[in-house]
C-alpha positions in Angstrom: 41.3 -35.0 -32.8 44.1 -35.7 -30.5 42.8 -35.7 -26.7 45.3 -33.2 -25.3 44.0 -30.9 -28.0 40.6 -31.2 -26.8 41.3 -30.9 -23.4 42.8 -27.3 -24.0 39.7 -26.1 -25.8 37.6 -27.4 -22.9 39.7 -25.5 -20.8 40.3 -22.2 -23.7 37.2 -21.6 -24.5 35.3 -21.0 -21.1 38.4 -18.8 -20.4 37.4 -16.8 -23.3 34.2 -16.5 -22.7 34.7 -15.5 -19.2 36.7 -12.7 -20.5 34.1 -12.2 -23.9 31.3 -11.3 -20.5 33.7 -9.3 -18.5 34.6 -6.9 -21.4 31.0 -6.2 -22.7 30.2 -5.6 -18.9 33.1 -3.1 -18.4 31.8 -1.4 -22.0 28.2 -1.6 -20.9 29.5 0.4 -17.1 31.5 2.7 -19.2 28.1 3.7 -21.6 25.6 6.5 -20.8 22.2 6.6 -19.7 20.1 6.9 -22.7 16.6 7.3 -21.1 15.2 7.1 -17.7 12.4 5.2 -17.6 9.8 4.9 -14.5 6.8 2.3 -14.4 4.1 3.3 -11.5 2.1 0.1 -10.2 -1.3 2.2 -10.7 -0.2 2.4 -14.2 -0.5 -1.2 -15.0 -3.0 -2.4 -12.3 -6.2 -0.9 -12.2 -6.4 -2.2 -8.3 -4.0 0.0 -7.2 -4.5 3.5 -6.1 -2.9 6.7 -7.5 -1.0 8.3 -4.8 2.2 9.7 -6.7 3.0 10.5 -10.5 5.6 10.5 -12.9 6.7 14.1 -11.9 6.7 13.5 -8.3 9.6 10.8 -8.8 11.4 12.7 -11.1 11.0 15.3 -8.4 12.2 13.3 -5.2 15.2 12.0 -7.6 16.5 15.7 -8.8 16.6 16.6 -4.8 18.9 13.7 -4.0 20.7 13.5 -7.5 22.4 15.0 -10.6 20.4 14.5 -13.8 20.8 11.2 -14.7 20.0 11.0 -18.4 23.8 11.0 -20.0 25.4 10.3 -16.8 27.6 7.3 -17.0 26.1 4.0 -15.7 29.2 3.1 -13.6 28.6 6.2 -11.6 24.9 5.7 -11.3 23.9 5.0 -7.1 21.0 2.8 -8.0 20.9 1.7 -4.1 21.1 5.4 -2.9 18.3 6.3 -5.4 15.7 3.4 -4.1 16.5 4.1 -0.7 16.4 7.8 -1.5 12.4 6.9 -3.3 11.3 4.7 0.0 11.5 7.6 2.1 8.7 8.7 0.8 5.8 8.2 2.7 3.6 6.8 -0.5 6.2 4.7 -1.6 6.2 1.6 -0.5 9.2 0.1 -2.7 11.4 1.1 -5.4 13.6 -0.8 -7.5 16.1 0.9 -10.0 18.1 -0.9 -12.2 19.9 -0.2 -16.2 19.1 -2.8 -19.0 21.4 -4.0 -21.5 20.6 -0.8 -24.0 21.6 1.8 -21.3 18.2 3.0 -20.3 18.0 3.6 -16.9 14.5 1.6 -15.2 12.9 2.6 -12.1 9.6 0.3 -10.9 7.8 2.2 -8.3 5.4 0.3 -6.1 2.8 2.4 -3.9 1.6 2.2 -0.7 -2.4 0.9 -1.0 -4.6 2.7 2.0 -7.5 0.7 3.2 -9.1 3.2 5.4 -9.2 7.2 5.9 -9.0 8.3 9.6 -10.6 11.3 10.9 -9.4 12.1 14.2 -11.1 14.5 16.9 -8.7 17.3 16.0 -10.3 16.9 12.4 -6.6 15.5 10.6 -7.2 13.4 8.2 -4.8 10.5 7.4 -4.5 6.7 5.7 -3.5 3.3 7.1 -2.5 1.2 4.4 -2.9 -2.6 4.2 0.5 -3.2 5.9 -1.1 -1.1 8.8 1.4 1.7 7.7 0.2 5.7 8.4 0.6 7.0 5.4 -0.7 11.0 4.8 -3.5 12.2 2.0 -3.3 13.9 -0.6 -5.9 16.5 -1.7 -5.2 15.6 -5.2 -5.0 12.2 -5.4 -8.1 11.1 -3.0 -8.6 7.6 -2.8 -12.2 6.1 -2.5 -11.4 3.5 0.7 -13.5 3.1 4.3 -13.8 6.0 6.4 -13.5 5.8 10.2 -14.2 8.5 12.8 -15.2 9.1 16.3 -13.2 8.6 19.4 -9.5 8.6 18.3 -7.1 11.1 20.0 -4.7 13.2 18.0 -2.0 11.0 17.7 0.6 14.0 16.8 1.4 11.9 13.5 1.5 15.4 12.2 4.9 17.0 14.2 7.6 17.7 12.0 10.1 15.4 14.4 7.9 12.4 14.4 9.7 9.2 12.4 7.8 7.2 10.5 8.6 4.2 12.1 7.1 5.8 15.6 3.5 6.6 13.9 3.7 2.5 12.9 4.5 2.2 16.9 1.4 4.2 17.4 -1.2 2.9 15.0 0.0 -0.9 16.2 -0.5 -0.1 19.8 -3.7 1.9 20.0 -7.4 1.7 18.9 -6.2 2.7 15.4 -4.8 -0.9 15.5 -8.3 -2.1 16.1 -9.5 -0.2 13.3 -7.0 -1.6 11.5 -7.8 -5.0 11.9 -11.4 -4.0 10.9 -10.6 -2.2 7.8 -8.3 -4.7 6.5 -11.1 -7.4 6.5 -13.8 -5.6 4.7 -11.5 -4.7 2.0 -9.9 -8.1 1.8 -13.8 -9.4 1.2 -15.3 -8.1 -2.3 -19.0 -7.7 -1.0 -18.2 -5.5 1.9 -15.7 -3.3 0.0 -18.8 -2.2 -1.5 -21.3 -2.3 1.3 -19.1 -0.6 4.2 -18.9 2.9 3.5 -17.9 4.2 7.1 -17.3 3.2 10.5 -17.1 5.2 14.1 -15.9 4.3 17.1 -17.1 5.4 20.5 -14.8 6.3 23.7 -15.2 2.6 24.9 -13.9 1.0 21.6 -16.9 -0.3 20.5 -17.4 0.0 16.4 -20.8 1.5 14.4 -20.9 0.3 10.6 -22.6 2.3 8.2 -23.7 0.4 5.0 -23.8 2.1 1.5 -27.1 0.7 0.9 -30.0 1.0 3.9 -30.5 3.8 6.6 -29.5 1.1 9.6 -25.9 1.3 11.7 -24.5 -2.0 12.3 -23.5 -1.9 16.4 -19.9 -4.5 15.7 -18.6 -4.0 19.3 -15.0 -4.4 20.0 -12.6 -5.3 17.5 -12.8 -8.8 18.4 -13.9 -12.4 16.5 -14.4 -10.3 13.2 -14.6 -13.6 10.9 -17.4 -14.5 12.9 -19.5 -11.3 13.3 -18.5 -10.2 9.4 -19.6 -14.2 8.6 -23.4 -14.1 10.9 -23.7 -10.0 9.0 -23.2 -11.8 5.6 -25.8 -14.6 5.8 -27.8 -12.1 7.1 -27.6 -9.4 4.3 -27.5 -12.6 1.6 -30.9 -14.0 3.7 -33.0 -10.9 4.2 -32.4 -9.9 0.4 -31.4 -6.4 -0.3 -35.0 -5.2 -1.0 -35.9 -5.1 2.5 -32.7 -3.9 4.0 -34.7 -0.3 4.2 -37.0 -2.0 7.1 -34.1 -2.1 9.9 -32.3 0.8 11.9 -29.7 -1.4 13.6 -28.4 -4.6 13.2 -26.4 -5.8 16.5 -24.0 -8.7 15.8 -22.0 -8.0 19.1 -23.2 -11.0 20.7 -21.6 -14.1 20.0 -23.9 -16.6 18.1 -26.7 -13.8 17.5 -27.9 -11.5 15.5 -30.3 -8.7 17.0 -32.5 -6.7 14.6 -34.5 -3.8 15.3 -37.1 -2.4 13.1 -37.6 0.9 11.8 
């Protein structure tokens, strides 16, 4: 083949190509939306908590939107519909986005609460694991650490207050120590399981209550956790959980120690 022939299919053929790409993309814009699809984390990871539907997406989207099932995908605002879905205090991130056979995708991840907060008022609240406040729902309770005692209402529940001021709030105040608490016994398997509830007394000092055993467990501030969760756990894993019954407090507030006292 002569060379100046093949150099002008070299050069023809990405050119045609290029334009083969743009024209199925300008088609694909120009189609409808089929079906609108939305995936819920919950639904596919059994570690993740329930805290919205199906119908409560489809809700927040009809609020903000026209029905989008036949609406043309040019005109679709996928970045106004995820940023419409994030407000949402249970959603933590939402990503929308049209697949080659014009259904319309939207992958909904949820906020995951680590603890449930029972302030002296009696409002109850989450913090998630991204020390974010994020509200309950009577429907959808989720089975995490419960902490009461000492903490002020925080008026996370006026109508005016942002969500980015209750983050202000929780990161500058004990709930940020309970925080820090919470977040290590559910990153740990064992005390997921064992640590049922915790309260915390006017001074800031922290009271574990274990699922299994009629003992508190007097933690102190929320300071070297590692360490007092680490002395707690050789503890519970040396003592055997057969005689757990025979204690009514375990004190691990003092560094290097462990202080038992007996029923």
């Amino acid at each position: 083949m002569h060379k100046g022939i093949k150099i002008l299919i070299w050069i023809v053929l990405p050119l045609l190509l290029l334009v083969a790409v743009v024209v199925a993309f300008q088609w694909n814009r120009n189609r409808k939306v089929e079906t609108v699809e939305i995936a819920l984390d919950h639904e596919y990871n059994e570690e993740v908590s329930e805290l919205i539907n199906t119908k409560d997406v489809e809700y927040m989207l009809a609020q903000n939107f026209d029905s989008l099932k036949g609406k043309t995908i040019k005109d679709l605002e996928l970045e106004a519909m995820e940023k419409a879905l994030e407000k949402n205090p249970y959603v933590k991130s939402a990503d929308a986005y049209v697949s080659l056979s014009a259904n319309l995708f939207f992958r909904i991840q949820q906020r995951q609460p680590i603890v449930r907060v029972i302030d002296q008022r009696g409002e109850h609240y989450y913090i998630d694991n991204e020390e974010h406040w994020v509200p309950t729902r009577s429907q959808y309770p989720v089975r995490v650490l419960v902490c009461n005692g000492a903490i002020p209402d925080m008026g996370f529940f006026h109508l005016q207050v942002r969500s980015q001021t209750r983050d202000s709030v929780i990161q500058h105040s004990i709930l940020h120590s309970v925080y820090l608490i919470a977040k290590y016994v559910n990153e740990d398997a064992f005390l997921r399981k064992q640590i049922v509830q915790m309260n915390v007394d006017a001074q800031g000092n922290f009271f574990l209550i274990p699922l299994v055993g009629n003992l508190v467990i007097e933690f102190g501030k929320a300071d070297k956790i590692a360490e007092k969760f680490d002395r707690l756990n050789h503890f519970y894993q040396g003592l055997g959980h057969h005689k757990w019954n025979n204690y009514r407090e375990i004190n691990v507030k003092f560094e290097n120690q462990i202080v038992c006292t007996k029923i």
